[in-house]
N, C-alpha and C positions, 0 to 999 in steps of 0.2 A: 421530848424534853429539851430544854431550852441549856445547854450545856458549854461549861468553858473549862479549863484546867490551871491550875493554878498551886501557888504557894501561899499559905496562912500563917503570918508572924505566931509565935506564940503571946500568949496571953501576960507577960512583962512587957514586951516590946507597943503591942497594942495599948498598955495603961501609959508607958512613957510619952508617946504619939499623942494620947487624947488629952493630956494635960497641956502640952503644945497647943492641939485642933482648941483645947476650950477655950487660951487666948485669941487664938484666927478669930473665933466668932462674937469675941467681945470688940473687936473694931469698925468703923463706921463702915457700914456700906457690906456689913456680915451678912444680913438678911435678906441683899439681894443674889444670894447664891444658895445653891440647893446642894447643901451638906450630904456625905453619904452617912450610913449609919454605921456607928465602929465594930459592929459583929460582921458586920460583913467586908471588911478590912482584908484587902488581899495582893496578892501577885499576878495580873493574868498572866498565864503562860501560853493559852491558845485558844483565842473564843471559836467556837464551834457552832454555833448559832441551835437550830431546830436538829434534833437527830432522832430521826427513828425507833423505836426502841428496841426492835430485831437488831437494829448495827452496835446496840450496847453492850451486850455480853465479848463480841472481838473488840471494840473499842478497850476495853478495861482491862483483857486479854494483852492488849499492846502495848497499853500504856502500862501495866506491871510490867513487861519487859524492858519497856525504856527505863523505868525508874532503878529497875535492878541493876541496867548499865551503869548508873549516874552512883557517884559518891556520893555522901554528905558533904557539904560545905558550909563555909562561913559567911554568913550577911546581915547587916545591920540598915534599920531604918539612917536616913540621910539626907538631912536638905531638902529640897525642894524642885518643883517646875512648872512649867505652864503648857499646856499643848495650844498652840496660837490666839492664848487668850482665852479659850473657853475653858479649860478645866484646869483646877489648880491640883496638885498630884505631890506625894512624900518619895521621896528618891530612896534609892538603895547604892550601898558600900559594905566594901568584902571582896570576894571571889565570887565579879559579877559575871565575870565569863564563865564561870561554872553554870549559874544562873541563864547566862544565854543560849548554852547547849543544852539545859533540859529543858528551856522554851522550844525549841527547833526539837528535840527527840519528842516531844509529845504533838508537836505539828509532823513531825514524819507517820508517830501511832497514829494521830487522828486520820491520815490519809492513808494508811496501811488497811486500817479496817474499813475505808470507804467514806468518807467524814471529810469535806473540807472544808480545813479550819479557816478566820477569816485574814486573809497576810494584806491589809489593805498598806498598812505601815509599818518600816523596821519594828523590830521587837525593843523596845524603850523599858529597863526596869522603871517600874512607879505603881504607886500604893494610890490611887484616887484619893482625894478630899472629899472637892467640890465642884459643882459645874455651875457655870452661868445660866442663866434663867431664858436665853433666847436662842434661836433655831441654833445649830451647827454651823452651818455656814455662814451666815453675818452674825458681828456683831450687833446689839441695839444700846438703842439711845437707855441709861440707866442701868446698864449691863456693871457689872461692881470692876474698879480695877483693881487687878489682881499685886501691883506693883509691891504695896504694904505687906500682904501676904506672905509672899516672895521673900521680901527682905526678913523677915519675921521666922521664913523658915530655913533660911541659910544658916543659921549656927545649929540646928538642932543636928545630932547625934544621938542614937541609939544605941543600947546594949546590945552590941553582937551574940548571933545564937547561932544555932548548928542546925541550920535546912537539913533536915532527914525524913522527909515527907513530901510529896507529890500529892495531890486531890483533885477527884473529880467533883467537879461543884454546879449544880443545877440552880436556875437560876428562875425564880419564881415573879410572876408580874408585884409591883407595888400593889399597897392598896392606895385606891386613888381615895382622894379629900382626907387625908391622915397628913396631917404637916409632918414632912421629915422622914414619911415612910417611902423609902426605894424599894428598888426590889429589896425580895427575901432572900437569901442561899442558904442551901441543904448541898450539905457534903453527899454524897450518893455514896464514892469508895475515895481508898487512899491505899497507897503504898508505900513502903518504907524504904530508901532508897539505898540500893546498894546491894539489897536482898533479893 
């Protein structure tokens, strides 16, 4: 399975977000970016890539551990970002360094139970949007500037909610020639954090 961990806003925080995302996509040069899809609206906290499914039952063994260390805390979607152009991303505000340590306790489970997770770059909180339409490392000619975007999502603020949930989240291939279909995710498990 194709697996990552992660925190899932609640279902307010996601409607306030997409009333935002609907104006991002009403401006010029919206169409050349490839939108994520709002149910699948998340936090990664450790992509994990392929795992076994023998390493599943300790992986989820761990990761309830970790989440049992970790409080709940407070976080609210927040403005904005860009990872060098290619993806435009919803920030997060609150008690983001609570958020940083249950990024790092679920990359210690995922490596406890044998799983390494992928640490290519700091752990950055951000909600994905959208991605530009060409390779990863260059940009291309027609690539959308993200500049509009940006500005557009520096005031936005969300209703703070109370992260009490850890998830494990599988992460299913697109269906390709469906505009707009990304991957799929399916929750596998979760745990309530603090328990």
């Amino acid at each position: 399975m194709r697996l990552f961990v992660a925190v899932i806003p609640p279902p307010l925080a996601i409607t306030e977000l997409a009333h935002t995302v609907d104006q991002l996509e009403k401006l010029p040069g919206a169409e050349a970016l490839r939108w994520t899809a709002r149910p699948g609206w998340h936090f990664t906290l450790a992509f994990l890539g392929e795992v076994e499914d023998e390493r599943i039952p300790s992986l989820q063994r761990a990761l309830a551990y970790g989440a049992a260390g970790a409080a709940p805390f407070p976080l609210a979607l927040h403005g904005g970002g860009h990872f060098a152009g290619r993806a435009l991303w919803a920030g997060a505000d609150g008690d983001t360094a609570a958020l940083r340590r249950l990024a790092k306790a679920s990359g210690d489970a995922a490596r406890e139970a044998g799983v390494e997770p992928d640490t290519g770059l700091p752990f950055r909180p951000h909600l994905t949007l959208a991605r530009t339409r060409g390779r990863r490392e260059e940009a291309r000619a027609g690539d959308a500037d993200l500049g509009p975007y940006l500005a557009a999502l520096a005031p936005f603020a969300g209703t703070p909610w109370t992260v009490s949930e850890l998830a494990l989240v599988r992460s299913n291939p697109p269906t390709h020639g469906v505009r707009g279909c990304g991957p799929r995710y399916e929750t596998v498990a979760d745990w309530h954090l603090g328990r």
